[in-house]
N, C-alpha and C positions, 0 to 999 in steps of 0.2 A: 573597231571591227572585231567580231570574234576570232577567234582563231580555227573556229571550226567552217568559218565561211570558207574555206579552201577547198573544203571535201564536195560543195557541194556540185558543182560543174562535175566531176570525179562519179558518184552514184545515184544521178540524177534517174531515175525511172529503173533503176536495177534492184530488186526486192531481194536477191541473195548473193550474197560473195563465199562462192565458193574458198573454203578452208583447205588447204593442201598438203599434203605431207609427203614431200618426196624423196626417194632413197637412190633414183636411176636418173641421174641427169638426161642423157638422151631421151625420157619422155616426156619431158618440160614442155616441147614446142609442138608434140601433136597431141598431148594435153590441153593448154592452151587454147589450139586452133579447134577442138572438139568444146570447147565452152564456150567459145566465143559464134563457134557456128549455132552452139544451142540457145545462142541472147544469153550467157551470162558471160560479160566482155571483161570486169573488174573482180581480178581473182588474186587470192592471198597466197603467197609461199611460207609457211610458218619454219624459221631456223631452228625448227628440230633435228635436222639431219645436215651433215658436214657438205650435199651440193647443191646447199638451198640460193646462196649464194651467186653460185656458177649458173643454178634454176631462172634466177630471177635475170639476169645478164639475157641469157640465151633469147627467152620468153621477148624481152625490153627489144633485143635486137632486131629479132626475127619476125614476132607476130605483133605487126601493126598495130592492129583495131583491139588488142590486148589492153589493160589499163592494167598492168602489174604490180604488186604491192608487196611488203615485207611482212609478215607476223610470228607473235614471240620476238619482238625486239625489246632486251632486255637490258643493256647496258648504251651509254656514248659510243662504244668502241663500232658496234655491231648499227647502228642507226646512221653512220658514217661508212660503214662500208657497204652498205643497203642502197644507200641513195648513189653511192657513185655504180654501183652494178646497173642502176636506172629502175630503183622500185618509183612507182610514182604515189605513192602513199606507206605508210606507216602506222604500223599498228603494235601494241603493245597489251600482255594482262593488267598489269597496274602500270602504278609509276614510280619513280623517286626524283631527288631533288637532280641526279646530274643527266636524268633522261629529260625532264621539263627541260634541263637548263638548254643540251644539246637539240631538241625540237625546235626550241628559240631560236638558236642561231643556223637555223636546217632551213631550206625554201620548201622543202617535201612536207604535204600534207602528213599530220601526225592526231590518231586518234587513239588516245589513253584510256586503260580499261578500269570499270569502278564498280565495287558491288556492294556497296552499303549508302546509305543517304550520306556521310560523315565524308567519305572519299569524293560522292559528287559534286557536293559543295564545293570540295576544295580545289575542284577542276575547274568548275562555273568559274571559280576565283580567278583562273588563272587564262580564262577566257574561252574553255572549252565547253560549245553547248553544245555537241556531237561526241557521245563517249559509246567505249564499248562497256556494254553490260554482262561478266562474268565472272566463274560460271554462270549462266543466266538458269538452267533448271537448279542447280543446286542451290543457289542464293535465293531461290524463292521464284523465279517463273515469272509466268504471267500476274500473279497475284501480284507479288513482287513490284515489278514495272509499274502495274495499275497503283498503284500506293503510293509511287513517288508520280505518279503524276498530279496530284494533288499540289504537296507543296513545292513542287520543283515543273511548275511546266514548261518553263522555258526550253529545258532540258532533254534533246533526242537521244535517240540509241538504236544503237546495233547490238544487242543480243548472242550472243555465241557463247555455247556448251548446253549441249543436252538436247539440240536442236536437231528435225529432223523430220520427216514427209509428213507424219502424221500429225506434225504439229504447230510446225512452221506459219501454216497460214493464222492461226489465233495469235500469234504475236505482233504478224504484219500488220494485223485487225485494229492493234491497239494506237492511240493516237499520239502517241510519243518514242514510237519506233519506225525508222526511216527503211530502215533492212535489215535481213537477219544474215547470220554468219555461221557456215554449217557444211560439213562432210559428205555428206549424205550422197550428193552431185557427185563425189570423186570417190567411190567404195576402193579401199586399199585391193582387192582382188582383180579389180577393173584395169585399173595403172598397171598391176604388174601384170597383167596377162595383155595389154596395149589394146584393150576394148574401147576404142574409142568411139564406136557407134553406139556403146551402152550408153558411156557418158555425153556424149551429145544427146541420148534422149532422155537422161534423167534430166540434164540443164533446162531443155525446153519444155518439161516437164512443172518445174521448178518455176522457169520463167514466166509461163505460163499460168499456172494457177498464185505467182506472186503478185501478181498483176492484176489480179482478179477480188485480191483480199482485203 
């Protein structure tokens, strides 16, 4: 069985996972329940910031219908203390040998990022036919994508960088992308000023026309 079969229960009919970057722990959980009201349930915490952590705990505790996730995990150390916070997936830019190793011996769904044909090969290898594709605008985009789906079709993706309303839907279009992965949903001015009515109507905004694509 692949190793990517784990994801799929996880973002089953969700066309964007909001990307997050959070600096104010207390808005983790009406965050959350503001994407989750707008249909997008499965949202990434990226450990950019020192309470991305304490983010993802709170998020896992509190808001149920939540499907909470870790991103930018970049070492063993941090993919283990992700999962015990209760991310229910894992996400990474690339890989190395002791992030494969530790996914392995992890039950959390774990999807590694690749952006050249040479990397995703070497992920197929190791049983991943669910990767992230980044940066996706700077490696090449949609063109990009469309190219490898030629000799690699087995192979899906989620797309994240450079991603964003006006463009979002031509990725989703394409036949070897499951969802796309993107900011856009959560405007850093929104979080901090705790607009959470913007962000619930960008989600369903988002969800909406993801759905459609």
């Amino acid at each position: 069985m692949s190793r990517s079969e784990e994801f799929g229960p996880l973002i089953a009919g969700v066309p964007v996972i909001p990307v997050v970057v959070l600096r104010d722990v207390m808005a983790a959980v009406p965050l959350a329940r503001a994407l989750v009201a707008g249909g997008l349930p499965v949202i990434e915490i990226t450990l950019r910031t020192g309470v991305a952590i304490d983010a993802i705990e709170r998020i896992a505790g509190e808001v149920e219908a939540a499907v909470v996730g870790a991103g930018t995990v970049l070492s063993k150390g941090q993919l283990i203390a992700v999962a015990r916070a209760g991310a229910r997936f894992i996400v990474s830019p690339g890989v190395n040998a002791e992030l494969l190793k530790a996914a392995d011996d992890s039950p959390v769904p774990f999807m590694p990022g690749a952006a050249t044909a040479s990397e995703v090969m070497a992920l197929m290898d190791e049983g991943y036919t669910l990767q992230k594709f980044f940066p996706a605008a700077p490696a090449g985009g949609i063109a990009y994508l469309k190219a490898l789906a030629g000799p690699l079709p087995a192979i899906r993706f989620c797309p994240t960088g450079g991603i964003d309303a006006s463009n979002f839907g031509e990725y989703l279009a394409l036949p070897n992308v499951v969802c796309v992965g993107g900011s856009w949903v959560v405007p850093g001015d929104a979080v901090a000023g705790g607009d959470w009515v913007r962000i619930e109507q960008l989600a369903r905004q988002a969800a909406t026309l993801g759905r459609q694509a």
